[in-house]
Every structure is written in C-alpha cells, then in structure tokens.
Steps between C-alpha positions, in 0.01 A plus 500: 500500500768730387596816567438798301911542452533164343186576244545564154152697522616857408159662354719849448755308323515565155625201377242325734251688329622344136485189603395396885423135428876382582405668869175318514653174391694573826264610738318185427802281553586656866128489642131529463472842690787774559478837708612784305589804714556762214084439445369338834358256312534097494615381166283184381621337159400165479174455258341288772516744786384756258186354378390354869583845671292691194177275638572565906297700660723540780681732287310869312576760277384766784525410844290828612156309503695324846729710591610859592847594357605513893361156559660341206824667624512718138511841455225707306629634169656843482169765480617651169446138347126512594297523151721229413430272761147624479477431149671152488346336852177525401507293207428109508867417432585670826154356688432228665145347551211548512555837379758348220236239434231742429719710307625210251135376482391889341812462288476174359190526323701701259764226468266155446674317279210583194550855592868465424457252182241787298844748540673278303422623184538866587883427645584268228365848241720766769811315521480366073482908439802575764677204313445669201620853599855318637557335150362799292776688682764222462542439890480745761496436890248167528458598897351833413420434181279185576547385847387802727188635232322163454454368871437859616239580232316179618479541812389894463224408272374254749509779726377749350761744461464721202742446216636894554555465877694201476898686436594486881352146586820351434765756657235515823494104491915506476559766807219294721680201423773584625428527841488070487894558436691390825609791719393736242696814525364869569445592142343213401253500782407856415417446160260217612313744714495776288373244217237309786340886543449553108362140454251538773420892427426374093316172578309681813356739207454232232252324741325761577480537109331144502278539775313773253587285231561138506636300199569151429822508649646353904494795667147574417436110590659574823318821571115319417609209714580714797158660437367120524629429839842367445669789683804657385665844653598724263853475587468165461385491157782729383765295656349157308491766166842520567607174621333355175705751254815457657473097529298483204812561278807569713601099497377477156701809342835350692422103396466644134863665474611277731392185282644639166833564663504184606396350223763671278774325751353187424489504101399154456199536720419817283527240192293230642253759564503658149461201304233379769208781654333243675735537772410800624290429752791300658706736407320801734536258775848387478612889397305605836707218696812564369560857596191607691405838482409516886793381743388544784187461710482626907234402746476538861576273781156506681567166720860376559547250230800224476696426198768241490531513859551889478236668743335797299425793743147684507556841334750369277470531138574209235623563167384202277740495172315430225764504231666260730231270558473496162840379418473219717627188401277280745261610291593654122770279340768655364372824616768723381375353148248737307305198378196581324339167431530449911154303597522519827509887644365577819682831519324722781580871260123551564527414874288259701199483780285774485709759401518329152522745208124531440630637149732202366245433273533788318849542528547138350255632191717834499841302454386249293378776229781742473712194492309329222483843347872547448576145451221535186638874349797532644638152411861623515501727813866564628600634801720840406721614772477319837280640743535677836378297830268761722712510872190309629486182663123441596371608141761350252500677177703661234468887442458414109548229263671659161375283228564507127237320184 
C-alpha cells in the first residue's frame, strides 16, 4: 500500500484531469488498495477488486439502515445541505434492501427490455432530426447540439414531463451532480441545494397533477402502483423522478462527447468505422471503456473487509475506480488502445451487483442512434477547435465539443 505522497492520484490536478490513466496505470502497479487522506477514502484500481467489491454485501451505498452517524464514527452532513441529502438518500441508488429492492422492482417495469426495444424507433426519429439540425447548420456544438437534448428528451417523455417544462432539467441535473464531486466546495454545494428544492417543489406539483390526471407515462405508473399496494412515500417517488433524469442521461450525454473526442484522436478508428456501421454496437462499448464517463464509484464499509492483506476499517469508505478498472491489462489487452473491433469487453461503466444501471439498455439504444445518425449524414464530421475538459473527476466530460460538416 502506498502512501498518499507517493500517488500520482491528483483529482484537482488539471493535467490529471486531461488525462488520469498514466496515474491509474500506477496506482495499479504499487497495490490493490491505497488510503488517500485528501478524501478519506481507500483507492481500489484493479478490475478484479472492483467487480467482486460491487457484488459484497458487506459493503452499501448508505450505511444509515445500520448505523447512526455516531456509531459509524461519521459526522451528519452540515444542516444547510438537508434537501439535498433528503432528495438524493431516498432514491434506490442511495438504498439498500429491501427498501432498494422494492423500489427497483416499481421502476423496472418501465425498463423490460421490450419496453426499451418499442423506443427505438422514436430515438432513432429524435436524434436523425438533431443530426439534421447540426449539418443544416454546418456544425455547431455536438454536446449541446446532440448529446444533452436526445438522452434528456427520452428520458422526460418516459416520465412524463411536459415538453415546455423541460428548460431547467438539465442545469438542475448539472448543479445536483455536482455534489458526487470529491470535497465539493461551498459554492458548488449550494447550488445543489438550491437546485434539490426546485426539483422537488416542481415534481411535488407535477404529481399531484397526475394523481387528478394520470397519463401513459412513469410517474403516473408509479403513482397507480402505490395505489395498488406497492408503497412508495412521496418523497420517495420524487427522489427516484430524479434519480432516473439525472442517471438517465448524465453518463450518456458525457460518453457521447467523450466518444467523438476520442474518436477524432484516433482517426483510423473513425475510418474503420465510416466505411463499416456495423461496428457500432462494439463501438458504444469500447468508447464507454475507454474513457468512462463515471470515474468513480463510493460505498460504505459496513463489516471490516480485507484486501491484499490490507484490513479495511468499518466506517470507512472505498472508492472503486472505474476508469481504472477499466484500463486494466489483466483484463483489456492493450488497454490504452481504442480498439473498436475488441470482442471481449467486460468493462463495468454500467456498474455491477444490484446497483447495476437499470437503464443501460436504453442508454446502449441512445448511443448507438446518434452515433449511427452522424456516421449516416454527417459522414465527414470534424472536430473544430479542441474542447475544454469540465474540472470534474467523478463525471468526466467536456464542456462542448466544437464540430464543423
């Protein structure tokens, strides 16, 4: 185990930011598990470790259904973070069973895999018209051009959310988000809680909008199934509203820019994918490995654990490293390769156990048809001026992709 002086690991570093793989290539090399004091946290890179400790139940995303804050040996969040905490801890990604169990069960009806396949044709129509609008214009910004509207006009219109309510979805989504940020600072924190308190006041007045008049949308399929028996708080069903906008294209607006910039560094993977669509399934996968929109995954100690001989505290908090894990070379080869024909990738961008992404189905379908889109009418799609990296390391994104037809 090294210590957090001899680390590479700098997640404030800009020129970590660019490019952190060198660090992780490191980390890996001195250990399977590394304290980092900055964060409190325990550093695990290795793919292996990753994927095993996303399955163990000794460890939680919440450790409150055990534990006090005193008895953990954690302190309760500051009180002017409450609707935050409020907000996010009473969704499923933050619950563990049985009440994250009967959450996902509510959810996933809405998410079967036949569910998902009949909204093919309507994202394959939305991102085709988007498409169109970037070459009609002769290139624009492709993150907020394409990337941001398509994923979060799905996933409102599963919802329910009207078409002329739907402006401050994505700067709400962006402040909340930023909370996951480690040691976010003051001003960051108090955006996310003034941006929790409008999401819950508008989405606390849209259901009762449904209750007098359902629709054929998820939060009216939440509402009649709480009717039914399956029990959901109020609160509760906000928090998964807003859990399932903020997931449902967060990772898929950041794997989009972050895919085309990579793909415009690799030229003759661009080419190979040009003359050939059929790669684009493999391609979604091997874009999502190779610079994976979500870093960084916590969860909670809950039983002492041991890794690599390294006693794990109680209380402690693990920090798995997906973008890491999935540069691994026990188990991608060449992993610093963007290889799109790669058969065998068992990245873990979605996560594992049973806090798997209950919407990588749809993202998959998402990716796959702006990509095919722009491959198809925007066959010679440039990138314009290099882009700007965001200063975030747990969300990896660009703040725009400048693109010229």
């Amino acid at each position: 185990m090294a210590a957090a002086s001899d680390l590479a690991f700098d997640p404030w570093d800009p020129a970590f930011l660019a490019d952190p793989y060198p660090a992780f290539a490191e980390l890996r090399a001195k250990g399977r598990v590394h304290y980092y004091e900055p964060t409190n946290q325990w550093l695990v890179p290795h793919h292996a470790d990753v994927s095993a400790l996303l399955r163990d139940r000794r460890l939680g995303r919440t450790y409150q259904h055990r534990y006090t804050h005193e008895d953990f040996g954690r302190t309760a969040p500051p009180a002017e973070h409450e609707p935050f905490h409020t907000l996010n801890d009473h969704g499923m990604l933050d619950l563990e069973p049985p009440d994250h169990t009967r959450i996902r069960r509510l959810v996933s009806k809405a998410f079967t895999p036949r569910t998902v396949e009949q909204l093919k044709p309507y994202v394959a129509k939305l991102a085709g018209e988007l498409v169109d609008r970037l070459v009609a214009a002769g290139g624009g910004d492709l993150l907020a051009d394409v990337a941001e509207p398509l994923p979060v006009a799905v996933i409102a219109e599963m919802l329910g959310i009207p078409e002329s309510d739907r402006a401050p979805l994505r700067p709400w989504s962006a402040d909340i988000c930023g909370m996951y940020e480690l040691n976010p600072p003051k001003d960051v924190a108090a955006k996310a809680v003034r941006a929790s308190v409008e999401f819950s006041d508008y989405l606390r007045e849209l259901i009762a909008e449904r209750r007098k008049e359902p629709g054929d949308d998820l939060i009216s399929g939440l509402i009649a199934a709480h009717d039914e028996g399956d029990r959901l708080t109020e609160q509760e069903m906000i928090s998964t509203c807003v859990l399932l906008l903020n997931a449902g294209h967060e990772a898929t607006v950041n794997a989009t820019a972050n895919g085309w910039y990579a793909l415009f560094r690799n030229p003759d993977q661009l080419a190979a994918l040009r003359a050939d669509h059929s790669l684009v399934p493999a391609a979604v996968e091997e874009l999502m490995r190779y610079d994976t929109p979500l870093q960084l995954f916590e969860r909670w100690v809950l039983d002492e654990i041991e890794i690599d001989g390294t006693t794990v505290p109680r209380g402690a908090e693990i920090a798995m490293l997906f973008g890491s894990a999935n540069h691994d070379p026990e188990v991608f080869r060449n992993p610093e390769k963007l290889d799109l024909t790669r058969e065998d990738n068992p990245h873990i961008s979605f996560s594992a156990g049973i806090h798997y992404c209950i919407g990588a189905p749809l993202a998959r379908i998402e990716l796959a048809a702006s990509m095919t889109a722009l491959l198809e009418k925007a066959p010679t799609l440039g990138l314009a001026a290099e882009p700007k990296r965001k200063p975030n390391f747990v969300i990896r994104g660009l703040e725009g992709l400048s693109v010229a037809v």
